[in-house]
N, C-alpha and C positions, 0 to 999 in steps of 0.2 A: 684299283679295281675293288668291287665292291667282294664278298664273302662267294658270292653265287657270278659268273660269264652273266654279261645281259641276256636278255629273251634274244630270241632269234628275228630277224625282219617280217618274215612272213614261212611262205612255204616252199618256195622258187626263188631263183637265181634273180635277184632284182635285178641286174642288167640284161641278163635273157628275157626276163618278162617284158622289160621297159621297151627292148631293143627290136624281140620280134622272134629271137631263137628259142635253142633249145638247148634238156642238158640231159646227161647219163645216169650222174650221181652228183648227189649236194655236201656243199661245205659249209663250216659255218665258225663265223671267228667269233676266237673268244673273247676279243677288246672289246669290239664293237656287233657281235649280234647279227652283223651281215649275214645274209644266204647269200652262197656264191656256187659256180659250177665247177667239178673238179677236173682234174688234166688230160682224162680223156676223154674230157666232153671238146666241142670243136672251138669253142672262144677260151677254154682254160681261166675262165673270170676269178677262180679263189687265189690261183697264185699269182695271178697280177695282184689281188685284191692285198697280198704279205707283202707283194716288191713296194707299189705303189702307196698304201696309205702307214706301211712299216707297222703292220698289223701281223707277225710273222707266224701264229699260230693257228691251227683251227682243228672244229671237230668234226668229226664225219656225222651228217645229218640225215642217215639211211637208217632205217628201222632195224633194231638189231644191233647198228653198228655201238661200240663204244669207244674207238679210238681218237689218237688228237696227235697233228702231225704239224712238226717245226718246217714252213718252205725255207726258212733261213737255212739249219743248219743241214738240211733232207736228210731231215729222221725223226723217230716217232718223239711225242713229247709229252713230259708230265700231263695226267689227269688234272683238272682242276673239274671241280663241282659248276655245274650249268643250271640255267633258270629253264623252266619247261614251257614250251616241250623239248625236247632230247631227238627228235628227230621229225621230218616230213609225215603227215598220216599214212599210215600204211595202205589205204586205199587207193592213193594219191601214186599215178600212173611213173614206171622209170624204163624207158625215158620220160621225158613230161617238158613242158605241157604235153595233155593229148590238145590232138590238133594240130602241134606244129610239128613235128616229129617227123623226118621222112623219110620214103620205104626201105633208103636204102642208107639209112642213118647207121648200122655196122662198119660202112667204106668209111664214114665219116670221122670216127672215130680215133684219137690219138694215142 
């Protein structure tokens, strides 16, 4: 890995965006740059995202946030220095997208 985590994919969950959902809050690995949705979002796509590509770290992509969490080991994990941006636009709706989000998206939640 290079000095700096790659850029991040986009802004949203590429499989929620691809797929048609929605998410809570964003993750974001630091091997590979994926946005993924976090585990109380209703697909839980970032921790498939550590089981399945053995990608097992990631950061939190919420404004504000700074942390970085091991799903391997569940628990927090070293910092490492990230390429920017550092998080989703802060304009940038959570849940989100807007649009697909629905009214009763709190039951939904894990």
């Amino acid at each position: 890995m290079s000095a700096f985590a790659p850029p991040p994919s986009g802004t949203g969950c590429v499989e929620c965006l691809a797929g048609g959902g929605w998410w809570l809050h964003l993750r974001r690995c630091i091997t590979c740059g994926e946005i993924r949705c976090c585990d109380s979002s209703p697909a839980q796509h970032a921790s498939r995202h550590a089981r399945e590509a053995g990608h097992p770290v990631a950061a939190s992509f919420e404004p504000g946030e700074d942390w970085f969490w091991n799903y391997v080991a569940d628990a927090p994990a070293r910092p490492v220095p990230l390429s920017p941006p550092t998080s989703r636009p802060v304009e940038q709706a959570s849940p989100g997208p807007d649009g697909r989000v629905p009214d009763d998206w709190r039951l939904l939640l894990h």
